[in-house]
VEXTI-833748 format. One record per atom (N, C-alpha, C): residue number from 0; residue in three letters; atom name; x, y, z. Coordinates in Angstrom, 1 decimal, always signed. Example, Ala and Ser with C-alpha at 12.3 -4.5 7.8 and 13.67 -1.06 7.14 Angstrom:
BEGIN
0;ALA;N;+13.2;-5.7;+7.8
0;ALA;CA;+12.3;-4.5;+7.8
0;ALA;C;+13.2;-3.3;+7.8
1;SER;N;+12.8;-2.2;+7.1
1;SER;CA;+13.7;-1.1;+7.1
1;SER;C;+12.9;+0.0;+7.9
***
This chain:
BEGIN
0;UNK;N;+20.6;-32.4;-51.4
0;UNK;CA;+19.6;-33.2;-52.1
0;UNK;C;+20.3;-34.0;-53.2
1;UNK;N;+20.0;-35.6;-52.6
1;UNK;CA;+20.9;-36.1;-54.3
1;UNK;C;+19.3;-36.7;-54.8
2;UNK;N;+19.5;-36.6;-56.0
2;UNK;CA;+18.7;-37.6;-56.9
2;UNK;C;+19.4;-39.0;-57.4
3;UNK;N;+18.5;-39.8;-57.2
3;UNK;CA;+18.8;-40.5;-58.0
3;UNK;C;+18.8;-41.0;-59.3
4;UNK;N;+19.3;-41.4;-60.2
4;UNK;CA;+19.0;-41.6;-61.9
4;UNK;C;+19.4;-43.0;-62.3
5;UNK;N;+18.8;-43.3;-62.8
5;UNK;CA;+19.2;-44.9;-63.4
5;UNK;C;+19.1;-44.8;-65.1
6;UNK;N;+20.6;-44.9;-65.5
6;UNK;CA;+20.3;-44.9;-67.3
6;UNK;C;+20.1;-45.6;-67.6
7;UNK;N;+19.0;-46.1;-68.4
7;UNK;CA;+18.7;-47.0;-69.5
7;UNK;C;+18.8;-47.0;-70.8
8;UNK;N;+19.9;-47.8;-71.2
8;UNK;CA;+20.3;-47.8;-72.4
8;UNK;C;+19.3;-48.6;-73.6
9;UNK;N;+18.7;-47.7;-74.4
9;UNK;CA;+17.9;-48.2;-75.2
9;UNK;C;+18.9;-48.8;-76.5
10;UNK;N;+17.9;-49.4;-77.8
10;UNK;CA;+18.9;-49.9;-78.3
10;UNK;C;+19.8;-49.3;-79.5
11;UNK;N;+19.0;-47.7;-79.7
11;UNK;CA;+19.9;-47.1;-80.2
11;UNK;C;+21.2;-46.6;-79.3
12;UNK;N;+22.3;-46.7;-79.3
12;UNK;CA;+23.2;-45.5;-78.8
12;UNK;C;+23.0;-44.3;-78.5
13;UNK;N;+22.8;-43.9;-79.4
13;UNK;CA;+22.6;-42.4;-79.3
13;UNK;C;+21.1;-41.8;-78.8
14;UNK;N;+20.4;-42.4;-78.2
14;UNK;CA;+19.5;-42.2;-77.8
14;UNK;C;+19.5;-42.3;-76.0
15;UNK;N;+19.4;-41.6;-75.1
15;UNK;CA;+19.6;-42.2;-73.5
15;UNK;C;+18.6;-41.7;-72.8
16;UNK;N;+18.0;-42.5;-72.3
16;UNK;CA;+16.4;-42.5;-71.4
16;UNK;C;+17.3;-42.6;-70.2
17;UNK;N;+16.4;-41.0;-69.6
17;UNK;CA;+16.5;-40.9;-68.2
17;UNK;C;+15.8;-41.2;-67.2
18;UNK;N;+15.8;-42.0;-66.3
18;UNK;CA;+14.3;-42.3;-65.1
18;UNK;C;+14.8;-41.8;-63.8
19;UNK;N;+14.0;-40.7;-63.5
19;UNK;CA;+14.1;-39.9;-62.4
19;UNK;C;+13.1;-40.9;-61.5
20;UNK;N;+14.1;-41.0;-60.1
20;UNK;CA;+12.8;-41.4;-58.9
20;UNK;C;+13.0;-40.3;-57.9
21;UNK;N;+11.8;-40.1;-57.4
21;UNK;CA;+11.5;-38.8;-56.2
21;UNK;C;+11.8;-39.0;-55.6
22;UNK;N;+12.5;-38.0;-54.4
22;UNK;CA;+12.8;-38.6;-53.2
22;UNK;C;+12.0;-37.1;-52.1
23;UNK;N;+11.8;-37.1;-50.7
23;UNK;CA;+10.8;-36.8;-50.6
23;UNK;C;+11.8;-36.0;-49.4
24;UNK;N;+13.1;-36.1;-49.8
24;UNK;CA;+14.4;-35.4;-48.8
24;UNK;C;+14.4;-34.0;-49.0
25;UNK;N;+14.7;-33.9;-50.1
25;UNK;CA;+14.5;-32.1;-50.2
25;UNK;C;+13.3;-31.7;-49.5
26;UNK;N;+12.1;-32.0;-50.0
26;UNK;CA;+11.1;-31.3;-49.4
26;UNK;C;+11.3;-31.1;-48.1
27;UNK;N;+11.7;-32.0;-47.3
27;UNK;CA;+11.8;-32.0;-45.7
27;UNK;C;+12.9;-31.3;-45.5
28;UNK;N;+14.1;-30.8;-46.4
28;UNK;CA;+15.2;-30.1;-45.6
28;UNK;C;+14.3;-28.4;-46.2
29;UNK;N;+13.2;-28.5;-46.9
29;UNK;CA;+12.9;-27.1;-47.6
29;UNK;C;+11.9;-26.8;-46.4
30;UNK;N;+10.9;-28.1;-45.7
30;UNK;CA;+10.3;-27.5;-44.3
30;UNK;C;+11.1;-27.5;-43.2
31;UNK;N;+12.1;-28.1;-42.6
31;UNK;CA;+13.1;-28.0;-41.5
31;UNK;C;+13.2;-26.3;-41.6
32;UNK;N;+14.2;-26.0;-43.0
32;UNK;CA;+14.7;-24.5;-43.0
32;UNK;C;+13.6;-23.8;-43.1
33;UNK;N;+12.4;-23.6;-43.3
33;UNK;CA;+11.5;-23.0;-43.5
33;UNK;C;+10.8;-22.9;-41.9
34;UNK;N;+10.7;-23.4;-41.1
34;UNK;CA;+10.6;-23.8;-39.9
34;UNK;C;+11.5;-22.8;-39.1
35;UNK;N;+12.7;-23.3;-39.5
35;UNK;CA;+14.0;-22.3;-38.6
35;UNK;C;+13.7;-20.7;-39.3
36;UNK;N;+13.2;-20.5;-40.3
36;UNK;CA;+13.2;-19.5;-40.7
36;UNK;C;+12.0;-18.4;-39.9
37;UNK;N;+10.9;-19.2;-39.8
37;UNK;CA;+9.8;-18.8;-39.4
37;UNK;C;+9.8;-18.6;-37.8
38;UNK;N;+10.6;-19.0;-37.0
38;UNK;CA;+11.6;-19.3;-35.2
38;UNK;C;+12.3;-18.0;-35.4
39;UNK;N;+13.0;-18.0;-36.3
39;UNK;CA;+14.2;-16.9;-36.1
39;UNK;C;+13.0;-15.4;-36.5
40;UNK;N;+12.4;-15.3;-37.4
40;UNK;CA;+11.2;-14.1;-37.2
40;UNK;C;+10.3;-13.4;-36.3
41;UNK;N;+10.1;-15.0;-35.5
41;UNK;CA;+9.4;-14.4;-34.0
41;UNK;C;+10.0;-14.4;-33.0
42;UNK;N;+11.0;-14.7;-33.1
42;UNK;CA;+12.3;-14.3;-32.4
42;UNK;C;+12.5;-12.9;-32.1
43;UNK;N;+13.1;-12.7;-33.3
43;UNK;CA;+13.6;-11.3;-33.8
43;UNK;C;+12.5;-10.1;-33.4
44;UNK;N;+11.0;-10.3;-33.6
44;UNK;CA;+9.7;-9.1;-33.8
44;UNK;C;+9.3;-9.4;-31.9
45;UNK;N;+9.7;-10.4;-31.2
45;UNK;CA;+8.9;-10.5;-30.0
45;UNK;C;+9.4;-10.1;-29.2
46;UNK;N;+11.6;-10.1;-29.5
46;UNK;CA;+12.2;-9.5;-28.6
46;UNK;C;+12.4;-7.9;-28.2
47;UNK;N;+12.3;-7.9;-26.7
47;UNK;CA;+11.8;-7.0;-26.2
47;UNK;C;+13.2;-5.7;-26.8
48;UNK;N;+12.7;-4.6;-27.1
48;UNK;CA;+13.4;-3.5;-27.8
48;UNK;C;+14.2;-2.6;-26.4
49;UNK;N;+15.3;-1.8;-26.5
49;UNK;CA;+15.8;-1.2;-25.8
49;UNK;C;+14.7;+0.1;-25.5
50;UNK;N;+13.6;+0.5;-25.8
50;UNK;CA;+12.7;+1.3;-25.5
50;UNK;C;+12.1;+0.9;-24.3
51;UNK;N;+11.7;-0.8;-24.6
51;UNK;CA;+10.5;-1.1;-24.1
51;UNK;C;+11.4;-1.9;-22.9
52;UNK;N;+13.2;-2.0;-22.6
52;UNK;CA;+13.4;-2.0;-21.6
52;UNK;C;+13.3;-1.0;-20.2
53;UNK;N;+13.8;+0.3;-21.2
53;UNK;CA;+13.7;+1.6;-19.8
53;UNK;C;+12.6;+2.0;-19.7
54;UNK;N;+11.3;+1.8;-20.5
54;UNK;CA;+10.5;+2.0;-20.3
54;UNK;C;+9.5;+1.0;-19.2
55;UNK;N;+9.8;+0.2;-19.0
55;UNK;CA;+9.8;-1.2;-17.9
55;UNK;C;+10.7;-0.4;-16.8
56;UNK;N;+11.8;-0.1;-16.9
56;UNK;CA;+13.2;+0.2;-15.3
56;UNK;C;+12.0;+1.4;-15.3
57;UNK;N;+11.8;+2.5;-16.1
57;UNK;CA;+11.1;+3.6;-15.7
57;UNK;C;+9.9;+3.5;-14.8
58;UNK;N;+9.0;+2.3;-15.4
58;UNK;CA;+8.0;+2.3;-14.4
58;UNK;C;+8.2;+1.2;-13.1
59;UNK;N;+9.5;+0.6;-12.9
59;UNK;CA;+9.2;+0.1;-11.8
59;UNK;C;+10.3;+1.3;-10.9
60;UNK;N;+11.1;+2.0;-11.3
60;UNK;CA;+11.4;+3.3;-10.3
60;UNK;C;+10.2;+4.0;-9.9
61;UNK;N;+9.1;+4.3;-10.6
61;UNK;CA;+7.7;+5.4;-10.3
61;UNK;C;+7.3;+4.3;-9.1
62;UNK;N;+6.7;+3.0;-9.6
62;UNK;CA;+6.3;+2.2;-8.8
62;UNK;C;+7.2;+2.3;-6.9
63;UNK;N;+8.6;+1.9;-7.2
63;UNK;CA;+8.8;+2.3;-6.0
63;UNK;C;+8.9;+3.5;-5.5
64;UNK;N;+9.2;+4.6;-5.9
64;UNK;CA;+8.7;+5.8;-5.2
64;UNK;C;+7.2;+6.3;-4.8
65;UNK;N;+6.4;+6.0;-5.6
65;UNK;CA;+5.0;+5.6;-5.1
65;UNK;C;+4.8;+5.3;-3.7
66;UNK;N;+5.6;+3.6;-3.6
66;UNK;CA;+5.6;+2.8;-2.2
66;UNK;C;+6.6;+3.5;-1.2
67;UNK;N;+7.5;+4.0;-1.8
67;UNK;CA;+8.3;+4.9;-0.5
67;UNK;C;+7.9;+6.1;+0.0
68;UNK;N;+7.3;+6.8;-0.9
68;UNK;CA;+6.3;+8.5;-0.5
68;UNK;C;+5.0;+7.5;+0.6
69;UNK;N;+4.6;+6.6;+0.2
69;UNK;CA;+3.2;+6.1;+0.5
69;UNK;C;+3.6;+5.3;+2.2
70;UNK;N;+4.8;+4.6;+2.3
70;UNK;CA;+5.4;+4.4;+3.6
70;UNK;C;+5.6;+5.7;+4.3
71;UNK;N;+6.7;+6.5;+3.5
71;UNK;CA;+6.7;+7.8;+4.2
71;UNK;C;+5.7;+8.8;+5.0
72;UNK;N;+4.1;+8.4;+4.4
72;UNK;CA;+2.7;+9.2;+4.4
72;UNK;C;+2.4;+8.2;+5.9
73;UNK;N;+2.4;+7.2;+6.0
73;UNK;CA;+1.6;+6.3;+7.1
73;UNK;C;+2.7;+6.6;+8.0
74;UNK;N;+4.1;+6.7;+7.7
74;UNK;CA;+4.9;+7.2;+9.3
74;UNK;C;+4.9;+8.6;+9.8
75;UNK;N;+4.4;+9.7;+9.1
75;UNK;CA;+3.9;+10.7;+9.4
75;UNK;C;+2.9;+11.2;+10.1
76;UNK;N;+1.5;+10.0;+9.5
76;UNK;CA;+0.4;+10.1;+10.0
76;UNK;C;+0.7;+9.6;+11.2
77;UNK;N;+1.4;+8.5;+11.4
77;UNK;CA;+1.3;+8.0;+13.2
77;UNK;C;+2.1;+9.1;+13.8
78;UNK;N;+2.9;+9.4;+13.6
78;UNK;CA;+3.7;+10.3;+14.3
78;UNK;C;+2.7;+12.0;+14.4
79;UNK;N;+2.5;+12.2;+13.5
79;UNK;CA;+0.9;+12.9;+13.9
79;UNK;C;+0.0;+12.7;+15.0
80;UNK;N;-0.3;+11.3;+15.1
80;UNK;CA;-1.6;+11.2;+16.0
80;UNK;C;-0.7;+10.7;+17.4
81;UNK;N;+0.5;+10.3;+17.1
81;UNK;CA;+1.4;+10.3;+18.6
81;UNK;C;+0.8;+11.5;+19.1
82;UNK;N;+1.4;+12.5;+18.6
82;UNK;CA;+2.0;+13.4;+18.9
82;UNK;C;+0.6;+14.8;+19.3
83;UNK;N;-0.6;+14.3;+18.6
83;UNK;CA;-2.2;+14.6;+19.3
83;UNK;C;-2.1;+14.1;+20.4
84;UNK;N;-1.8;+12.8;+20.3
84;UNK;CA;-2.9;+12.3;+21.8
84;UNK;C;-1.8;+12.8;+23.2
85;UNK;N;-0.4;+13.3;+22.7
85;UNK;CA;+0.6;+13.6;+23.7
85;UNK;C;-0.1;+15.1;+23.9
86;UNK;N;-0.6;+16.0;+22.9
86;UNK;CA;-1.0;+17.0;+23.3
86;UNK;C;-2.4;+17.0;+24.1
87;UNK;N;-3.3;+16.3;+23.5
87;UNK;CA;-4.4;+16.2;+24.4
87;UNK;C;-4.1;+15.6;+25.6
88;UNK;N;-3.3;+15.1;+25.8
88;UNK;CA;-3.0;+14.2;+27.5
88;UNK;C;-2.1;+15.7;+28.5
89;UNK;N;-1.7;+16.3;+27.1
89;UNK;CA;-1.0;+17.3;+28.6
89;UNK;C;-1.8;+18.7;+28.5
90;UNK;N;-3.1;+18.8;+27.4
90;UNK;CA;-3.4;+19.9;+27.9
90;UNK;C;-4.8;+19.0;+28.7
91;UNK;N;-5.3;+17.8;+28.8
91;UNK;CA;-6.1;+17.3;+29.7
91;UNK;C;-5.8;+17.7;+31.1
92;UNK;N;-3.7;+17.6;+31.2
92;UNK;CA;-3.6;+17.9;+32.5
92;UNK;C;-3.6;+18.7;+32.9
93;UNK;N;-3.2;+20.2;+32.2
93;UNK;CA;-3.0;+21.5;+32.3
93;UNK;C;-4.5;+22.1;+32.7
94;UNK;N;-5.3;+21.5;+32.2
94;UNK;CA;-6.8;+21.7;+32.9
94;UNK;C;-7.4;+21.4;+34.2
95;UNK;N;-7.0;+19.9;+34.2
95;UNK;CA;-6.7;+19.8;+35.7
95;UNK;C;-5.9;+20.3;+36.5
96;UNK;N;-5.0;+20.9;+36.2
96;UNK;CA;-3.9;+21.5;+37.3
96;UNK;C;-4.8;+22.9;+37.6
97;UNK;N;-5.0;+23.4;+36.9
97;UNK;CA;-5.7;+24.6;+36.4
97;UNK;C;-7.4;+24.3;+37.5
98;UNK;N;-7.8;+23.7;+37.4
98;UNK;CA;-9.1;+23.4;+38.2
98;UNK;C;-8.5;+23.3;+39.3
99;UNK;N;-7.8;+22.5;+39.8
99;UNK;CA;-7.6;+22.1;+41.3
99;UNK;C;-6.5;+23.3;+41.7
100;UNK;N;-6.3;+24.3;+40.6
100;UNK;CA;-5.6;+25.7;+41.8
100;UNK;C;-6.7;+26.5;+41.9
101;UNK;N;-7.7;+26.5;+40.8
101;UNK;CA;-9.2;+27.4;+40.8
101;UNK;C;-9.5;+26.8;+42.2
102;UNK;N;-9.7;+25.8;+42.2
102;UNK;CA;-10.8;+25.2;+43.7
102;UNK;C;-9.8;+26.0;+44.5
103;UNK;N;-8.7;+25.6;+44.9
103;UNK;CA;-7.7;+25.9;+46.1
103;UNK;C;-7.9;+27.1;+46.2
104;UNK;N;-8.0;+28.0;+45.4
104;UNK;CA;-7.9;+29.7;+45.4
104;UNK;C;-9.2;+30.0;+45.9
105;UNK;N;-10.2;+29.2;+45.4
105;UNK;CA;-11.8;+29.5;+45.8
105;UNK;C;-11.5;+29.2;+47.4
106;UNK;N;-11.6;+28.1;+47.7
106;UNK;CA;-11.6;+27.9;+49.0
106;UNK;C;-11.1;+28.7;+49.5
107;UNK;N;-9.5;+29.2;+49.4
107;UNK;CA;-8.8;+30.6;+50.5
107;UNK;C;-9.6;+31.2;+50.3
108;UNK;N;-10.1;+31.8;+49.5
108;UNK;CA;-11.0;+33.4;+49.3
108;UNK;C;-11.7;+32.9;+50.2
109;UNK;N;-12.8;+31.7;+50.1
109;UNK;CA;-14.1;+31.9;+51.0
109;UNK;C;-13.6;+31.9;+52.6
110;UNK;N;-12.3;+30.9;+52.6
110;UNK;CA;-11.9;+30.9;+53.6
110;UNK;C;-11.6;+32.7;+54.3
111;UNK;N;-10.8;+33.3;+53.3
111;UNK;CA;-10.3;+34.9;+53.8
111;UNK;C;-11.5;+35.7;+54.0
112;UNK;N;-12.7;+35.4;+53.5
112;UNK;CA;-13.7;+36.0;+53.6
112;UNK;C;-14.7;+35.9;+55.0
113;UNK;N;-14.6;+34.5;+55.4
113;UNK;CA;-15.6;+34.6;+56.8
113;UNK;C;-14.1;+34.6;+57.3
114;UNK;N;-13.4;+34.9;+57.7
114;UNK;CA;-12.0;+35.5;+58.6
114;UNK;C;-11.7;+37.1;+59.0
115;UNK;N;-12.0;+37.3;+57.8
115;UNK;CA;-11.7;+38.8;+57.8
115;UNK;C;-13.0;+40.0;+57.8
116;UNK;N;-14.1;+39.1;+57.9
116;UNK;CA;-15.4;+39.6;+57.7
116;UNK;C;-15.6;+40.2;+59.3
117;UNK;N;-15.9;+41.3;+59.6
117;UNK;CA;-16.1;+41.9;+61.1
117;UNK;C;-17.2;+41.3;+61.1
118;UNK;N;-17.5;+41.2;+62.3
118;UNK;CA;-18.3;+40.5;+63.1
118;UNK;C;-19.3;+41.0;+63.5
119;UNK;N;-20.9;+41.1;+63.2
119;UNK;CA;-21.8;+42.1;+63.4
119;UNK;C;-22.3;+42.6;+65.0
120;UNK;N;-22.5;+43.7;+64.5
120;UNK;CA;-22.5;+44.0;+65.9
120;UNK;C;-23.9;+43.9;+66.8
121;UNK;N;-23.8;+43.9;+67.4
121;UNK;CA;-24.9;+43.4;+68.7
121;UNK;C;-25.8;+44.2;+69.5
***
């Protein structure tokens, strides 16, 4: 900040009049720095703290194990309902194997039965 001064010599000597003129410089280097000052503050209070980093890594590790249990749950379930409809299809068949030896056995019987049945007498 310079000022400027212009002496005027009055007509005593020993007398010296000073005339100050304003200049409107300082005030502007006192809001520039006041500006940088007020930058560097919300700077400083906005940046994020070493808490509020692991506490961020912490919830995006929950988050993905969340999504990996929750993949893990839907490959389970299919593998579940595979593995019903494999049982229902082989005890579907086990029933039909099961019926069609019932019939076959029915039939011998009825068959062993008018075979072996004596023949009335006359």
């Amino acid at each position: 900040m310079t000022d400027n001064y212009d002496r005027t010599v009055v007509r005593d000597p020993a007398q010296v009049v000073v005339v100050r003129r304003s200049s409107a410089a300082g005030w502007w280097m006192a809001a520039v720095v006041a500006v940088v000052a007020l930058v560097a503050v919300v700077f400083m209070i906005s940046r994020p703290t070493s808490d509020d980093l692991q506490a961020a890594r912490d919830q995006g590790a929950t988050e993905a194990s969340l999504t990996d249990a929750a993949a893990n749950a839907q490959a389970a379930a299919s593998n579940a309902a595979q593995a019903a409809q494999t049982a229902a299809g082989h005890a579907a068949s086990a029933t039909e194997s099961a019926a069609q030896a019932a019939a076959s056995n029915a039939d011998k019987a009825a068959t062993d039965v008018t075979t072996t049945e004596p023949t009335p007498p006359q």
